[in-house]
C-alpha positions in Angstrom: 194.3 -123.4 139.9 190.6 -123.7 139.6 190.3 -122.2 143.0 192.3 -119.6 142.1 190.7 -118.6 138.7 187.2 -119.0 140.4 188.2 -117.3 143.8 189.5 -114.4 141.4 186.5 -114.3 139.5 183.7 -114.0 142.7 186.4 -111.1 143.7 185.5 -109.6 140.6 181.9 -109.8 140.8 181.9 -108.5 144.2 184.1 -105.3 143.2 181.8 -104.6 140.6 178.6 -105.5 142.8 180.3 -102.9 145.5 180.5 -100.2 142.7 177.1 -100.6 141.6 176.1 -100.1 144.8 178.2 -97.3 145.5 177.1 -95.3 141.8 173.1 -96.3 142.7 173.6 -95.1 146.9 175.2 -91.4 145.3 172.5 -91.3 142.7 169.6 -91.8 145.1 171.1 -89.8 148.1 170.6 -93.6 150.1 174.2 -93.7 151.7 174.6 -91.8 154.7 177.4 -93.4 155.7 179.2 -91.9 152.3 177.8 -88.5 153.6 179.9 -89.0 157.3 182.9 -90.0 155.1 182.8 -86.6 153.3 182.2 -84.2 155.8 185.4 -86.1 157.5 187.3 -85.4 154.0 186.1 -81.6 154.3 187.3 -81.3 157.5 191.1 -82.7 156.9 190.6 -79.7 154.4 190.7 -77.4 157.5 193.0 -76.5 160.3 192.1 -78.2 163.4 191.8 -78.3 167.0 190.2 -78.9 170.4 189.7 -77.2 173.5 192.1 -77.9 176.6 189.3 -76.5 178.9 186.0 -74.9 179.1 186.5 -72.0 177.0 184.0 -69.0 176.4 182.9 -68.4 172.6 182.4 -64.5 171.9 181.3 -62.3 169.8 184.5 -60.5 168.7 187.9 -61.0 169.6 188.4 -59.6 173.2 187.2 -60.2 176.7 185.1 -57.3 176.7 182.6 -58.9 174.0 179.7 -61.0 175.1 179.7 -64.7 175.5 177.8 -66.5 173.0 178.0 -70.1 175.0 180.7 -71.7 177.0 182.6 -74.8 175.2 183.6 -77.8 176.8 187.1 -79.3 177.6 188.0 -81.2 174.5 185.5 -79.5 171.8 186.7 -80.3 168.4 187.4 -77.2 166.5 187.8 -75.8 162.6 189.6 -72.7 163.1 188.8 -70.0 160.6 191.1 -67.4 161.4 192.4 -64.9 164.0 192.5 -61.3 164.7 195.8 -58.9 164.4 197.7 -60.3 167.8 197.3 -63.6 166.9 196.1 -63.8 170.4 192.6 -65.0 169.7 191.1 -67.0 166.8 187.4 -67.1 164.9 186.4 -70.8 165.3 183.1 -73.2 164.8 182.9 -76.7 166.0 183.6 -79.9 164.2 179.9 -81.2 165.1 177.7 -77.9 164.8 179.3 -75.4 162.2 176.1 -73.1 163.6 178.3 -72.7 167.0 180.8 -70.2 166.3 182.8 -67.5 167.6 186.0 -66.3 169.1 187.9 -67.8 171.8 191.4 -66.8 173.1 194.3 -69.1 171.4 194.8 -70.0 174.8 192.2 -72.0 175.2 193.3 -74.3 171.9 195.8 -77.3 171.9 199.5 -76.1 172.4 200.4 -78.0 169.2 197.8 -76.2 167.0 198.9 -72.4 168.4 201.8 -72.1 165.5 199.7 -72.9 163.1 196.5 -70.7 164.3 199.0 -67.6 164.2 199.3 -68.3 160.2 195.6 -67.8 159.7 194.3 -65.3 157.9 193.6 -61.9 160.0 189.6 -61.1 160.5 188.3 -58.5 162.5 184.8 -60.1 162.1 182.0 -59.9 164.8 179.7 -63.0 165.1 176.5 -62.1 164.3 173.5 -63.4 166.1 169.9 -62.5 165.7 167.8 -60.4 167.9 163.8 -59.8 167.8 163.5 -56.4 166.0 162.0 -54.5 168.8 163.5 -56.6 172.0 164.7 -53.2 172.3 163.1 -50.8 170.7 160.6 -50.5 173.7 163.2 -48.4 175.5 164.2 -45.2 172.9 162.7 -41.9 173.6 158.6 -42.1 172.3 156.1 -39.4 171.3 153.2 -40.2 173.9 150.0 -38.8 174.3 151.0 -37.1 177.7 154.0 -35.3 176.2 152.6 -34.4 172.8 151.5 -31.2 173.4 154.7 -30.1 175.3 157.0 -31.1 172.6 154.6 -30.0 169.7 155.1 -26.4 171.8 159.1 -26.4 172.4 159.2 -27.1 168.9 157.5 -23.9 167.8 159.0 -22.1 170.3 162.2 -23.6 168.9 161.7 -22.4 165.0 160.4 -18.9 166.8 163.2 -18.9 168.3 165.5 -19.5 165.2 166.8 -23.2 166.3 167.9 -25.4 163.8 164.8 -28.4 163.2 167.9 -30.5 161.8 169.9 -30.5 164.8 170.5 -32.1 167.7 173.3 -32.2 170.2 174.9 -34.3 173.0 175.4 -33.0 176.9 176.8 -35.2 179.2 180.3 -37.2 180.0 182.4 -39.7 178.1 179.3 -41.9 177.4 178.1 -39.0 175.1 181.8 -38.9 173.6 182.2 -38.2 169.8 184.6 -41.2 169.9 182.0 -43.6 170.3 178.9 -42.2 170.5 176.5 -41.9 167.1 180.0 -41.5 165.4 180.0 -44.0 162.9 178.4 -41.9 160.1 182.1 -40.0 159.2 184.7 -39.9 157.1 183.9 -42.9 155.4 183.3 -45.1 158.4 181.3 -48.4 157.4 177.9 -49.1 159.5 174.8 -51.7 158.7 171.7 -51.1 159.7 170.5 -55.0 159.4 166.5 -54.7 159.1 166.2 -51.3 160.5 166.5 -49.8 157.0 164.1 -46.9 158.6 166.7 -45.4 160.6 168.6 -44.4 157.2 165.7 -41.4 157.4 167.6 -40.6 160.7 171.1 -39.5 158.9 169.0 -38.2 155.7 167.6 -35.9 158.0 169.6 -34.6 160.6 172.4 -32.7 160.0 175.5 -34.8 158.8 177.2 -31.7 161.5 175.2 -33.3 164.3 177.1 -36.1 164.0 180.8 -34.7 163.5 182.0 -31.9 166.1 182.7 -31.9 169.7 179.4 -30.6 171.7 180.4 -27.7 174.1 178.6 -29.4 176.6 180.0 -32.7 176.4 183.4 -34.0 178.2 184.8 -37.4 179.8 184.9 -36.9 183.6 181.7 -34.2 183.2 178.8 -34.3 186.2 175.9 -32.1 186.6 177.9 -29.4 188.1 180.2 -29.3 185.7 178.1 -28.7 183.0 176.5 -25.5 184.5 180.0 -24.5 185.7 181.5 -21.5 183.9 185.0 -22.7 184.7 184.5 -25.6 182.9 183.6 -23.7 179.9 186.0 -23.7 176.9 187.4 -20.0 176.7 188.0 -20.3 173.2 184.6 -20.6 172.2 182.1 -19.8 175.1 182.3 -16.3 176.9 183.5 -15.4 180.3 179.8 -15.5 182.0 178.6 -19.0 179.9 178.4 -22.8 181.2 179.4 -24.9 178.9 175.8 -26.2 178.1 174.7 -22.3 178.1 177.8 -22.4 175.4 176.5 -24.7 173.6 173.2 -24.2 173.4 174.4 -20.8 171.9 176.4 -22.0 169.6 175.0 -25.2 167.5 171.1 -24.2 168.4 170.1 -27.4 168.7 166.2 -28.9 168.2 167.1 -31.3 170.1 169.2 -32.3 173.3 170.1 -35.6 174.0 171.0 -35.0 178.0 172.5 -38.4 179.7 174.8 -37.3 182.9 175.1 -38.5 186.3 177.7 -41.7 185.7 180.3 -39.3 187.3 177.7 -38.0 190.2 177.3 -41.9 191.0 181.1 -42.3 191.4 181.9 -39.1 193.1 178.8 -39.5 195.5 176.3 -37.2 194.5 173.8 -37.3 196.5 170.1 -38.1 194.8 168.7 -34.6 196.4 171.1 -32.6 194.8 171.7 -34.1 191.5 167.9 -34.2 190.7 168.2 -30.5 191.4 171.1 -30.1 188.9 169.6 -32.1 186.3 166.4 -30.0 186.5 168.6 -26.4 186.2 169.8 -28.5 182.7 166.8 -29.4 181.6 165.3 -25.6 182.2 167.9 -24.2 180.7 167.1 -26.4 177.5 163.4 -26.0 177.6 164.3 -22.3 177.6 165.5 -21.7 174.5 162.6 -24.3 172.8 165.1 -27.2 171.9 163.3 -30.6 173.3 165.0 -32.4 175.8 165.7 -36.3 175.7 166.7 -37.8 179.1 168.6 -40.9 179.0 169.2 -42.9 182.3 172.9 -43.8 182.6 174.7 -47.2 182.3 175.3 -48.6 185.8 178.8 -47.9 187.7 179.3 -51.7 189.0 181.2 -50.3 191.3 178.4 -48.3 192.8 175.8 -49.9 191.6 173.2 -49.0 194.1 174.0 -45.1 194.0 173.9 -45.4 190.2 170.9 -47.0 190.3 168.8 -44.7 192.7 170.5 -41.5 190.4 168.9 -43.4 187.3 165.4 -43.7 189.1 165.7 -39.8 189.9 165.9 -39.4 186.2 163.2 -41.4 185.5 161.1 -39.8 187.8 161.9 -36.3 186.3 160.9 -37.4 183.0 157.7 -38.6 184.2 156.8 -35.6 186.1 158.0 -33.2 183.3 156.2 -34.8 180.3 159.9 -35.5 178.8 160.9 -38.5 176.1 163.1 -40.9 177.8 166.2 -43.8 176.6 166.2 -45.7 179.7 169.4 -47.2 178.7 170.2 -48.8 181.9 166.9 -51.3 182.2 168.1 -52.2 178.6 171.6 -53.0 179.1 170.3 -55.0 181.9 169.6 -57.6 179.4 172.9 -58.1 178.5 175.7 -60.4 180.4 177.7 -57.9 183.0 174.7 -55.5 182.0 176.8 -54.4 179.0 180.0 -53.4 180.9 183.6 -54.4 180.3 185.0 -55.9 183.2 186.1 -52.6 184.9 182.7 -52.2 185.5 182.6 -48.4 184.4 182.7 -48.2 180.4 180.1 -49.8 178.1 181.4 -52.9 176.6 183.6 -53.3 174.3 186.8 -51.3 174.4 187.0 -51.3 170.8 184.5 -48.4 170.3 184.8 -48.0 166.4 182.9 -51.3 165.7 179.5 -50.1 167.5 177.7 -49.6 164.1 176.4 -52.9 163.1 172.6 -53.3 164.3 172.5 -56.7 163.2 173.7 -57.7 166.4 172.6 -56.4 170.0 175.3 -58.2 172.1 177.0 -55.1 173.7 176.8 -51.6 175.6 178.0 -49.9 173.2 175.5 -50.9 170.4 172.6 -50.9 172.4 173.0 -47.0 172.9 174.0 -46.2 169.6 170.9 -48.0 168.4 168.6 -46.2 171.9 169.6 -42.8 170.1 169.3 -43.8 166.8 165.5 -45.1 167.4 164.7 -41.9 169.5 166.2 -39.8 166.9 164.0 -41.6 164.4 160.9 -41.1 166.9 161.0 -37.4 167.0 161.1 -36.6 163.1 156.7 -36.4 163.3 157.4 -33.5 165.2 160.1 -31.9 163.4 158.9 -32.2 159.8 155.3 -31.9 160.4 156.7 -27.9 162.0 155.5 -25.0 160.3 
């Protein structure tokens, strides 16, 4: 009995010693190991799983987006939720929330895949953070060399009665109105991260160079194409007019953004004649006083070392004319698959209505947008200092 009563009694000191000790360790922050015990509680708040084998964590959910990292075989997961196929969910791991992404449901253990597909649906892309001008470096510039040309074109241009808030696009499906600065429309969102300056960009400019179809501007387009009257659209262009003579008519651009040659590289083009092609387009521009901006071409994979010495030609024409430059392709170099999808042919992704968020530089597609949108930006001195 005394045993008992006394056994009883310690017990009861020790409880209350143990929840001294707990009330003191939360008050002082001094118990780490209650700290493990609630981030475990947190996580039985989430759904759960692992990986069944190294699995890629991207950007967005699709193949097409860039990897962030590769994760392990048996990578304990929080899944967050997963986009409208139930095909691939928005996860971070167990250990570092900071490593997160999409991976194909796939890749997740078979037990957890019913219970992924009742996630919430997100179309969210995983932001990471770039260095502000990583590539900047590679938009059109106003230089000393080419000053004094363009300060000319562009009095020629207002002589010539061009509009100083317009630009326009010549070139193939990489210069498409799907995809290409076509964000700014009919209510479609876009965020600029920390290059607030480029809002100047669509204060400026004409909100019409953003929205129609350029004359001079169709998917499967090369150099001949574009100065081919057969090519030209009969309902808007006359009988004698190329489709970039037709254009230039008809929107009187400033400015011509002129990026063409993906289709020379795949068709064969050789560099002699293509270099003379894209100089008959870039007189015929000059011409009229509208300032053109030569943009080397993401590289076919397919033909990659055509592409490549087509690009080069470019550059070379730009340096010898005293001409702004995007030399897209050394900055989609930077990127995994150089910014392709896996065809090899299209910027990356396939998705092509997401491309306006600059707070991430992790595909093709944004890269370009951003290329214009810089050298857009770099050519307003010249526009609004114009008498």
């Amino acid at each position: 009995m005394d045993f008992r009563i006394n056994a009883s009694q310690r017990l009861s000191r020790t409880v209350r010693a143990l929840v001294w000790v707990v009330a003191l360790s939360l008050i002082t922050g001094l118990a780490p190991w209650m700290t493990i015990d609630r981030a475990v509680i947190r996580a039985q708040d989430n759904l759960q799983a692992s990986t069944i084998v190294a699995t890629s964590l991207r950007v967005g959910a699709g193949r097409d987006y860039a990897i962030i990292m590769t994760l392990p075989e048996k990578t304990a997961l929080i899944l967050e939720a997963r986009d409208d196929e139930a095909q691939w969910v928005l996860v971070h791991t167990l250990t570092q929330p900071s490593q997160r992404g999409w991976i194909q449901i796939e890749g997740i253990t078979p037990d957890h895949k019913p219970e992924a597909a009742s996630l919430a649906v997100s179309s969210e892309l995983v932001i990471t953070s770039a260095p502000p001008n990583a590539f900047a470096r590679y938009a059109a510039q106003i230089t000393p060399e080419n000053e004094s040309l363009l300060r000319s074109l562009v009095e020629q241009g207002r002589a010539n009665g061009l509009n100083p808030t317009f630009f326009t696009k010549v070139g193939d499906c990489n210069v498409g109105e799907d995809w290409f600065l076509d964000f700014y429309k009919n209510g479609r969102g876009f965020n600029l991260g920390i290059h607030t300056r480029l809002q100047r960009v669509l204060d400026y400019y004409a909100v019409d160079s953003f929205l129609p179809k350029s004359e001079a501007q169709e998917g499967g387009f090369s150099t001949a194409n574009i100065l081919d009257p057969t090519w030209a659209d009969p309902a808007v262009c006359t009988s004698s007019e190329s489709p970039l003579a037709c254009e230039l008519r008809v929107s009187r651009p400033a400015l011509v953004i002129i990026q063409v040659g993906f289709i020379d590289a795949t068709h064969g083009v050789g560099v002699t004649q293509y270099t003379k092609n894209l100089n008959l387009i870039v007189d015929q521009v000059m011409e009229t006083g509208a300032i053109p901006i030569l943009a080397t071409n993401p590289v076919n994979l397919n033909v990659a070392d055509h592409a490549r010495a087509l690009n080069n030609s470019i550059r070379v024409t730009a340096q010898k004319r005293g001409l702004p430059l995007i030399d897209l392709a050394t900055a989609v170099d930077l990127l995994p698959n150089h910014g392709m999808t896996r065809d090899g042919k299209h910027l990356n992704p396939a998705d092509y209505f997401v491309r306006a968020d600059f707070r991430q530089f992790m595909d093709g597609l944004t890269i370009w947008n951003y290329l214009a949108m810089e050298s857009l930006y770099n050519m307003l001195p010249l526009l609004e200092s114009a008498p």
